[in-house]
N, CA, C and O of each residue as an XYZ file, in Angstrom:
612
protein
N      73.988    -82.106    -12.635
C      75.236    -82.265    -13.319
C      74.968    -82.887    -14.674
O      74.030    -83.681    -14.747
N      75.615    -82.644    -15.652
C      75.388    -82.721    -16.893
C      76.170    -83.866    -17.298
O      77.318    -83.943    -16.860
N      75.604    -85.026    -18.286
C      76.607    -86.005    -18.852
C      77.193    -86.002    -19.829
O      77.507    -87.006    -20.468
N      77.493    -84.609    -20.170
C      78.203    -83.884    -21.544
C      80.150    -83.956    -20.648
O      80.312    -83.777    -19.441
N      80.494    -84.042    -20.943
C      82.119    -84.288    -20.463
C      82.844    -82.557    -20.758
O      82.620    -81.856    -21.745
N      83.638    -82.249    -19.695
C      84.204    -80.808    -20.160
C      85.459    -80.851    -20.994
O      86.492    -81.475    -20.753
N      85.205    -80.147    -21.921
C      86.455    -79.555    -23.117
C      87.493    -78.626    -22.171
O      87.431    -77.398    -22.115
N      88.163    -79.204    -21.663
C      89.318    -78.706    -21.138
C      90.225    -77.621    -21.571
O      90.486    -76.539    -21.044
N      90.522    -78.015    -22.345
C      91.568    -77.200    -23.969
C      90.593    -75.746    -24.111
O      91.115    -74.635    -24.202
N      89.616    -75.891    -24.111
C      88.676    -75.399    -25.141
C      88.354    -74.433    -24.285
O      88.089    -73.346    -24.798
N      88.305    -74.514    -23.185
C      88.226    -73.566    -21.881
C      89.073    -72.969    -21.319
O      88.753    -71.925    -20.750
N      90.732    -73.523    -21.279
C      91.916    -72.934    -20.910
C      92.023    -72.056    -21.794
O      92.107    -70.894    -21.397
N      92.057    -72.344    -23.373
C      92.328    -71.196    -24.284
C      91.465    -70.278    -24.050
O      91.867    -69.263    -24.620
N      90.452    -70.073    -23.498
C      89.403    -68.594    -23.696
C      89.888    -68.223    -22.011
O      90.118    -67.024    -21.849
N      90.046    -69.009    -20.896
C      91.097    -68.349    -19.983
C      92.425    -67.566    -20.513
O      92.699    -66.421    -20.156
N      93.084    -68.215    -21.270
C      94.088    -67.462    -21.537
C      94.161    -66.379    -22.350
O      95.058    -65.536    -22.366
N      92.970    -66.440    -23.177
C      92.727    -65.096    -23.967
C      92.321    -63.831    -23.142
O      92.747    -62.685    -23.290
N      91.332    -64.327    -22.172
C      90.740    -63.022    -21.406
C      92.028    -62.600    -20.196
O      92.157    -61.675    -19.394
N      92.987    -64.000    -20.620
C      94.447    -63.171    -19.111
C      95.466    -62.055    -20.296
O      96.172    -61.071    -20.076
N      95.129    -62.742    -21.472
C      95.862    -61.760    -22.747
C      95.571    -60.377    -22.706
O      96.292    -59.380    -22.670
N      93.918    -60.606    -22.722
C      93.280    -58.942    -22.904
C      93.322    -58.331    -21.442
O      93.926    -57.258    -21.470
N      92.798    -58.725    -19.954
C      92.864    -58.005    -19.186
C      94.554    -57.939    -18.036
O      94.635    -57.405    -16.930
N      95.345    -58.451    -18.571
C      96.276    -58.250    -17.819
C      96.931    -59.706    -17.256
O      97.434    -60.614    -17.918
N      96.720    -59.585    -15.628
C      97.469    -60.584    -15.233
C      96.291    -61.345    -14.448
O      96.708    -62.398    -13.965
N      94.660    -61.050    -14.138
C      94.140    -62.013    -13.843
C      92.636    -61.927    -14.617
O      92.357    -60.750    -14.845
N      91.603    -62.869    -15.077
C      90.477    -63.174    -15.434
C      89.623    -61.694    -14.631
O      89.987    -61.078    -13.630
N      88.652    -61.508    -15.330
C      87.591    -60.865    -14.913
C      86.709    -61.488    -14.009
O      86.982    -62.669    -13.794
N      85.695    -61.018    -13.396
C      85.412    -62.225    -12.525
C      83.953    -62.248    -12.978
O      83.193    -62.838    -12.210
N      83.434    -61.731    -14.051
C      82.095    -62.109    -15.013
C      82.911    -63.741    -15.378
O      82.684    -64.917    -15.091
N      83.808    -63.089    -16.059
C      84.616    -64.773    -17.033
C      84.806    -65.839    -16.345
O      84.687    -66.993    -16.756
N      85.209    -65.370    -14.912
C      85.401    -66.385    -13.964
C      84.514    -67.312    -13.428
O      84.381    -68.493    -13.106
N      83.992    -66.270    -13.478
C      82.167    -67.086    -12.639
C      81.341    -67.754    -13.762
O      80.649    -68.751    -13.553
N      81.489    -66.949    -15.365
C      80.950    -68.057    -15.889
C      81.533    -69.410    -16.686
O      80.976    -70.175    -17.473
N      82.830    -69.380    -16.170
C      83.244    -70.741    -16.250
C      83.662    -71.440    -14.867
O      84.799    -71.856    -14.645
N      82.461    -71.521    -13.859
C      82.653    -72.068    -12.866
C      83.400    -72.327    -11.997
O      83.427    -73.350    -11.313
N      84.337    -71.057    -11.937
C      85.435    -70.443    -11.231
C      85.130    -70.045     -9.981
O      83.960    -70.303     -9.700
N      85.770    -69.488     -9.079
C      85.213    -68.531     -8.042
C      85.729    -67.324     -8.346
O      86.666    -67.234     -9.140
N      85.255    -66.396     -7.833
C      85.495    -64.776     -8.452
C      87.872    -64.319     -7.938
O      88.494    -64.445     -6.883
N      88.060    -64.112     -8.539
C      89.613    -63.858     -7.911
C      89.677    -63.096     -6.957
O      88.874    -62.164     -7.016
N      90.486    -63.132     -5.873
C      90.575    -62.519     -4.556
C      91.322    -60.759     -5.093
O      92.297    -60.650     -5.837
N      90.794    -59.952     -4.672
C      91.079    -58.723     -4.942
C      92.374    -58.615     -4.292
O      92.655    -59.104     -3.197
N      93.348    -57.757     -5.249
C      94.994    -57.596     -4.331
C      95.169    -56.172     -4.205
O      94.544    -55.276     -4.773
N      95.875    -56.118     -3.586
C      96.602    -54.454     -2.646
C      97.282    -53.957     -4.437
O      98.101    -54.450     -5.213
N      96.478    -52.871     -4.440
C      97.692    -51.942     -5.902
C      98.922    -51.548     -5.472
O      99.177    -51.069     -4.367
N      99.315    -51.658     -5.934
C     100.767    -51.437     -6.157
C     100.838    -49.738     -6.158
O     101.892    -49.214     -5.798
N      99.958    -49.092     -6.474
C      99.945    -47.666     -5.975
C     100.191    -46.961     -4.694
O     100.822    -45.928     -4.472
N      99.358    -47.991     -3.672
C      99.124    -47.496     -2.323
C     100.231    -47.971     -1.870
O      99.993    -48.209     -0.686
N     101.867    -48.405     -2.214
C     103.021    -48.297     -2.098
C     104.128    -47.607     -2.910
O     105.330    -47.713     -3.155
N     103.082    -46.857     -3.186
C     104.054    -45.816     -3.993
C     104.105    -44.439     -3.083
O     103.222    -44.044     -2.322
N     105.382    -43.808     -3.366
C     105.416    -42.395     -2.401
C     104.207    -41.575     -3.237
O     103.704    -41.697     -4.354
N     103.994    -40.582     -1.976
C     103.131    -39.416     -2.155
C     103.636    -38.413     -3.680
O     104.666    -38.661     -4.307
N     102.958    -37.635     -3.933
C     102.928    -37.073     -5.428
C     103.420    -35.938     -4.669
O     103.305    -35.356     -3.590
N     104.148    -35.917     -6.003
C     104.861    -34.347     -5.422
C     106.586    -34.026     -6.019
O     107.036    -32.932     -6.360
N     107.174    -35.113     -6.003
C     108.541    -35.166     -6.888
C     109.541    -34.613     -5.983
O     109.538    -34.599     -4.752
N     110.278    -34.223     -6.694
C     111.494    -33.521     -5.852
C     111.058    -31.985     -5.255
O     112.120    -31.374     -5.134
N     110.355    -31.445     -4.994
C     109.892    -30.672     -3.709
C     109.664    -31.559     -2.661
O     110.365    -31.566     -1.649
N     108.598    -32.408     -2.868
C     108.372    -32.642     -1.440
C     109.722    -33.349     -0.990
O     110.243    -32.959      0.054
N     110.455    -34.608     -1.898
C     111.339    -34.911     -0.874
C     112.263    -33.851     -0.414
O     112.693    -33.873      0.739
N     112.620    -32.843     -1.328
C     113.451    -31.546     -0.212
C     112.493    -31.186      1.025
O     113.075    -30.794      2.037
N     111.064    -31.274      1.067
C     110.265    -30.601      1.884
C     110.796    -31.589      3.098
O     111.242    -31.256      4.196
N     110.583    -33.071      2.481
C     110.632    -33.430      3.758
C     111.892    -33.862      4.246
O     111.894    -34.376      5.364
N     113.263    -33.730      3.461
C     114.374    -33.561      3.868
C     114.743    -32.015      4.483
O     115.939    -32.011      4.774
N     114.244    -30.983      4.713
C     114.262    -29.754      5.133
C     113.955    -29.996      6.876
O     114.486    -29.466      7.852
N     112.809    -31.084      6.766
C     111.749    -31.261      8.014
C     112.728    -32.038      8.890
O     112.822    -31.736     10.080
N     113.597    -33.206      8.272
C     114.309    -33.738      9.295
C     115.663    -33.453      9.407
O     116.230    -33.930     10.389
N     116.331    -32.767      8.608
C     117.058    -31.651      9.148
C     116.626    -30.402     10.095
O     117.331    -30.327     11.102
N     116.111    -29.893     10.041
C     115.426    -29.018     11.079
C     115.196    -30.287     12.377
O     116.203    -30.257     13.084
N     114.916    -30.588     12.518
C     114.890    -31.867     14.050
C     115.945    -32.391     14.324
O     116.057    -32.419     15.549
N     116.749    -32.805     13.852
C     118.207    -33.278     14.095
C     118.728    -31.964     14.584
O     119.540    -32.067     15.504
N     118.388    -30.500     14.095
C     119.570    -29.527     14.302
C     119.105    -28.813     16.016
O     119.894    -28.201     16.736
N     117.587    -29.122     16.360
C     116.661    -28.868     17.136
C     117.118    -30.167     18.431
O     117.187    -29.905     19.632
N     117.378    -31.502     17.845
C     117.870    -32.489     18.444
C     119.370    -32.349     19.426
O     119.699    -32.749     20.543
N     120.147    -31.424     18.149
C     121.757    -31.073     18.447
C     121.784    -30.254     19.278
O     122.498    -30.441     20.264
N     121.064    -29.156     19.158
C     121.244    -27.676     20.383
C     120.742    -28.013     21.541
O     121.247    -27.438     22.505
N     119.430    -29.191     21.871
C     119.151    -29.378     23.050
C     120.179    -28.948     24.291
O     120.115    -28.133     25.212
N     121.093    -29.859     23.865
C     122.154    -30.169     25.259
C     123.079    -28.669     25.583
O     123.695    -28.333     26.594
N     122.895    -28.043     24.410
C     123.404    -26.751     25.001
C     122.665    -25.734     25.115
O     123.120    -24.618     24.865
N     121.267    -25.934     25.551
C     120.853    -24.770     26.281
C     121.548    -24.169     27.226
O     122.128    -24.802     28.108
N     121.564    -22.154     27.080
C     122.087    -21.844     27.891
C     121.505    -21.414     28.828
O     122.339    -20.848     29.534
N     120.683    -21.359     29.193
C     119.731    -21.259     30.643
C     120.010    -22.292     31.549
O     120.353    -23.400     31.136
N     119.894    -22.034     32.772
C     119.371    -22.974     33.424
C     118.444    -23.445     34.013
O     117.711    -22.618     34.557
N     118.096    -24.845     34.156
C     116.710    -25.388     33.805
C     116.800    -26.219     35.228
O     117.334    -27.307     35.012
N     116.590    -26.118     36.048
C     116.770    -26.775     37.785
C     115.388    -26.351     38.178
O     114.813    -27.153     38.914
N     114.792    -25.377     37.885
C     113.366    -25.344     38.589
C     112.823    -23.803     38.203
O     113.501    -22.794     38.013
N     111.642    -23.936     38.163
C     110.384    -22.810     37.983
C     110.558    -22.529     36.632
O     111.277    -23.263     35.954
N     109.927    -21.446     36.091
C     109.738    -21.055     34.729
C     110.976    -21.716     33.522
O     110.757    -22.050     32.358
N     111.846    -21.737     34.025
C     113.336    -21.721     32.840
C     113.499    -23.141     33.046
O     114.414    -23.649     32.399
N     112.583    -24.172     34.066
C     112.678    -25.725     33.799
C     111.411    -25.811     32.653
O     111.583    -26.283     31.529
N     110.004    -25.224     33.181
C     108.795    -25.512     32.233
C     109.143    -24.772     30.444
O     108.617    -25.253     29.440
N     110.248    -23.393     30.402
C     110.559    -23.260     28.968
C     110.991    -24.020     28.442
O     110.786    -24.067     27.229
N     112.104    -25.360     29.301
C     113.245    -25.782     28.670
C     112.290    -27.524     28.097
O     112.347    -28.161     27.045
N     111.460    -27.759     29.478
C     110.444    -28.801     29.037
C     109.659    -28.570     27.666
O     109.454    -29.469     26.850
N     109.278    -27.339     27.532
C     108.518    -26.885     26.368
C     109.302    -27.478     24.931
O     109.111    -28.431     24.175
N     110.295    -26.337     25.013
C     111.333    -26.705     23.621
C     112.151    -28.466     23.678
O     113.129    -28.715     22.974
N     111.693    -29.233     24.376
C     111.987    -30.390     24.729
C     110.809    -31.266     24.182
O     110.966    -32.411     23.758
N     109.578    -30.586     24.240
C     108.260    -30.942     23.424
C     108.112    -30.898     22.052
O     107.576    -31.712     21.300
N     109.005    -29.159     21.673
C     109.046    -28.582     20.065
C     109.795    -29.978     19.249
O     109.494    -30.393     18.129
N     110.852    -30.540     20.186
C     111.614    -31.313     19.591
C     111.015    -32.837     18.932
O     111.139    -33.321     17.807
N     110.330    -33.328     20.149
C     109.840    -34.379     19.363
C     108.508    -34.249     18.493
O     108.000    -35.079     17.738
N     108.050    -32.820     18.862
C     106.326    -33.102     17.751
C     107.422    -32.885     16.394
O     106.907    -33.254     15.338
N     109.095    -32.253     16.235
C     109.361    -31.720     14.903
C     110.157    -33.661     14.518
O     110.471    -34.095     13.410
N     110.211    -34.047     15.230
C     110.695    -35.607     15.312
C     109.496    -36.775     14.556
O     109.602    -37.797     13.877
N     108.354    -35.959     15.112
C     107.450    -36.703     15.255
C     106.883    -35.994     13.381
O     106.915    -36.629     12.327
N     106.479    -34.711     13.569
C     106.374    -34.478     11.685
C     107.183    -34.747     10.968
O     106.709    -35.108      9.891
N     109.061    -34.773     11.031
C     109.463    -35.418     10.133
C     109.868    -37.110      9.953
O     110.657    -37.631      9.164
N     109.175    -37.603     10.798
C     109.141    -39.238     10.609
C     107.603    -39.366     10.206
O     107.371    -40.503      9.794
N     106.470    -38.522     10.204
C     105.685    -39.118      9.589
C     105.902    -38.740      7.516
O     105.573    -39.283      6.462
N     106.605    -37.568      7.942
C     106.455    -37.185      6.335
C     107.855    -38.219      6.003
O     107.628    -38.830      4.959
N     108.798    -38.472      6.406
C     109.485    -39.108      5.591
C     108.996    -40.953      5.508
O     109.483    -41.842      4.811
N     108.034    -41.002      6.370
C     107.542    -42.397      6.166
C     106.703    -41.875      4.877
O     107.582    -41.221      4.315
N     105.792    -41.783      4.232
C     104.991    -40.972      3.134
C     105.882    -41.018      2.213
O     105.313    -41.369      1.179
N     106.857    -40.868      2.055
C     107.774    -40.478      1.373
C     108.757    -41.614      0.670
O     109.281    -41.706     -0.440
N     108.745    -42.645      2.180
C     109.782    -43.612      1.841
C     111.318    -43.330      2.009
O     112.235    -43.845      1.369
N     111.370    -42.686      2.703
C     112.771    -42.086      2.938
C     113.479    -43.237      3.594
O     114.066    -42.576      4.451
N     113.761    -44.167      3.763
C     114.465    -44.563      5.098
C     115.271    -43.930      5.877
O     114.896    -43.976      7.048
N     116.362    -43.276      5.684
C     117.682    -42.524      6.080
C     117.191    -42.119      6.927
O     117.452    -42.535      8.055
N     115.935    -40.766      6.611
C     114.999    -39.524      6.963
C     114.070    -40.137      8.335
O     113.974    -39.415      9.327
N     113.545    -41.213      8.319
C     112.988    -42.055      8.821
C     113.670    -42.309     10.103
O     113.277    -41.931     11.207
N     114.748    -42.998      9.837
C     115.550    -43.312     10.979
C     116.324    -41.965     12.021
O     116.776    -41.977     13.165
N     116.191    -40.861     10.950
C     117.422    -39.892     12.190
C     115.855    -39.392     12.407
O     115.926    -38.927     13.544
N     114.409    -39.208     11.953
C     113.490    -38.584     13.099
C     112.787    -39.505     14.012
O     111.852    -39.220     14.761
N     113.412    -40.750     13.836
C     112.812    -41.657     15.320
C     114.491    -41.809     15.985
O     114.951    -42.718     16.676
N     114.869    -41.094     15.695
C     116.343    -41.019     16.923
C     116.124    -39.923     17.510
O     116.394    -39.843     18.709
N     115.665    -38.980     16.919
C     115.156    -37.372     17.440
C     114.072    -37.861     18.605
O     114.414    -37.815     19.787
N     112.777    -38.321     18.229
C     112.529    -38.789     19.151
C     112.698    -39.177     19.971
O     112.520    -38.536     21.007
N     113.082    -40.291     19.974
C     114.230    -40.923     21.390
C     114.723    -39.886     22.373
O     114.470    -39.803     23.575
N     115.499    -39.093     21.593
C     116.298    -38.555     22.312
C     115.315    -37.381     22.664
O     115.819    -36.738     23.584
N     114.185    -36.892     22.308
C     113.530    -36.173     23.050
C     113.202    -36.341     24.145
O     113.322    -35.610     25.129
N     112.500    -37.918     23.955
C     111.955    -38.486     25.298
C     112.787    -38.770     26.528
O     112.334    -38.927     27.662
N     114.321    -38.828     26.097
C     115.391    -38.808     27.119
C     115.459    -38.131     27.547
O     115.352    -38.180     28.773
N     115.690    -36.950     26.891
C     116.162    -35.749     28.088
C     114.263    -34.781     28.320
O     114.215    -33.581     28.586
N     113.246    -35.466     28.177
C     112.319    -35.486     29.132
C     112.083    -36.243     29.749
O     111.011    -36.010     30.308
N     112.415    -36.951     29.965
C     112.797    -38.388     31.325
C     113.488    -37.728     32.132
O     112.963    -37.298     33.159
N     115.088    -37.455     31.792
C     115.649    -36.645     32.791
C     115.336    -35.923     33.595
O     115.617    -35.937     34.794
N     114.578    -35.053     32.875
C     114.051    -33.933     34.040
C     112.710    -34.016     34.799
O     112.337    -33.261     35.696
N     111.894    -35.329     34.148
C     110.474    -35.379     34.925
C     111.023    -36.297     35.830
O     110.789    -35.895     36.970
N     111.840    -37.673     35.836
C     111.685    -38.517     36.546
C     111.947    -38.067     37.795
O     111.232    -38.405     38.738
N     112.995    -37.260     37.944
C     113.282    -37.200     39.361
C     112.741    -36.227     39.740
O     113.226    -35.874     40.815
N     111.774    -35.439     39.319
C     110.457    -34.910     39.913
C     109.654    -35.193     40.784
O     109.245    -34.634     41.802
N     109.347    -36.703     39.969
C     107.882    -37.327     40.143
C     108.748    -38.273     40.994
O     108.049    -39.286     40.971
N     109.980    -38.621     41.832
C     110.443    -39.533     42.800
C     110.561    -40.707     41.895
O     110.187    -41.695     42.527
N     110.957    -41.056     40.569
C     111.363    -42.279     40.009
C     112.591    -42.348     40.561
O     112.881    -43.385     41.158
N     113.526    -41.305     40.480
C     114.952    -41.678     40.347
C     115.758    -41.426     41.528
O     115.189    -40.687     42.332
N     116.823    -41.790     41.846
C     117.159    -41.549     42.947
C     118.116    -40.249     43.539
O     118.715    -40.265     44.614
N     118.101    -39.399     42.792
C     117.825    -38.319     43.073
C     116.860    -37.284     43.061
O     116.453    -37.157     41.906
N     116.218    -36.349     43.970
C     115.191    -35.520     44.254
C     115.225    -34.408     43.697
O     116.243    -33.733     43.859
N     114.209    -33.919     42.934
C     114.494    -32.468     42.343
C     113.213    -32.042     42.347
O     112.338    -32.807     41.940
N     112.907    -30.823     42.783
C     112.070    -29.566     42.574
C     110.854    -29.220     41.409
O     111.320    -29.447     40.292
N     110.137    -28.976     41.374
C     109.520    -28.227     40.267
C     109.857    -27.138     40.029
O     110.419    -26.756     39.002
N     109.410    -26.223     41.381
C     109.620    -25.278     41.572
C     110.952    -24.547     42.776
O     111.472    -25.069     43.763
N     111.090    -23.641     42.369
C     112.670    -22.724     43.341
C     111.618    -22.468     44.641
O     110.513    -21.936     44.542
N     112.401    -23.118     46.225
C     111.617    -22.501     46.791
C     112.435    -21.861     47.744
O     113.592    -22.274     47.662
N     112.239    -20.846     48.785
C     113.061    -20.531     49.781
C     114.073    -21.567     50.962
O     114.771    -21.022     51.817
């Protein structure tokens, strides 16, 4: 340690010059050679910015969760009936279409920043998984009524 005394002043001003020229924090050459520790690296402000793309993609991905909400809406009126064998496993199927289209438009409107968009494709969801609950649970003996897979004699 040196018995030269530190110029305080004399050191803040060349801090404040190099916060003038590079922005809002020291370089960390400058830092370190005024016996600083190097500055903690921060999250850019980029990697919270939506995806590139402008007004296409948000129609793209307002297209995506409209299409799932409307996929969400017709569920309940399928007109088949779905009680057992093939026309239960179609109706399970398009009960699947619903939440993977639940499931692509909540990831693209998260990307996006949508909230609105966000929220009606994790309700799509939901409600996928409901009315596939419905029809597996009392399959598999959760519920207290008994139902079939399959039609049998």
């Amino acid at each position: 340690m040196s018995d030269k005394p530190r110029d305080w002043d004399k050191e803040m001003a060349a801090i404040d010059r190099e916060i003038a020229k590079a922005g809002s924090a020291p370089r960390p050459a400058v830092a370190a050679q005024q016996g600083g520790a190097a500055p903690v690296a921060r999250a850019s402000n980029a990697s919270l910015a939506p995806l590139p793309g402008g007004r296409k993609a948000t129609i793209a991905t307002w297209s995506k969760v409209i299409l799932a909400v409307l996929l969400a809406v017709a569920m309940p009126l399928w007109p088949y009936p779905h009680t057992c064998g093939l026309n239960l496993f179609i109706y399970l199927g398009a009960i699947s279409v619903v939440i993977l289209a639940g499931l692509w438009s909540s990831v693209s409107s998260w990307y996006r920043r949508i909230g609105l968009g966000h929220t009606l494709a994790l309700l799509v969801i939901t409600w996928g998984v409901y009315l596939a609950g419905s029809e597996v649970l009392p399959r598999i003996g959760y519920a207290k009524s008994v139902a079939a897979w399959f039609c049998g004699p």
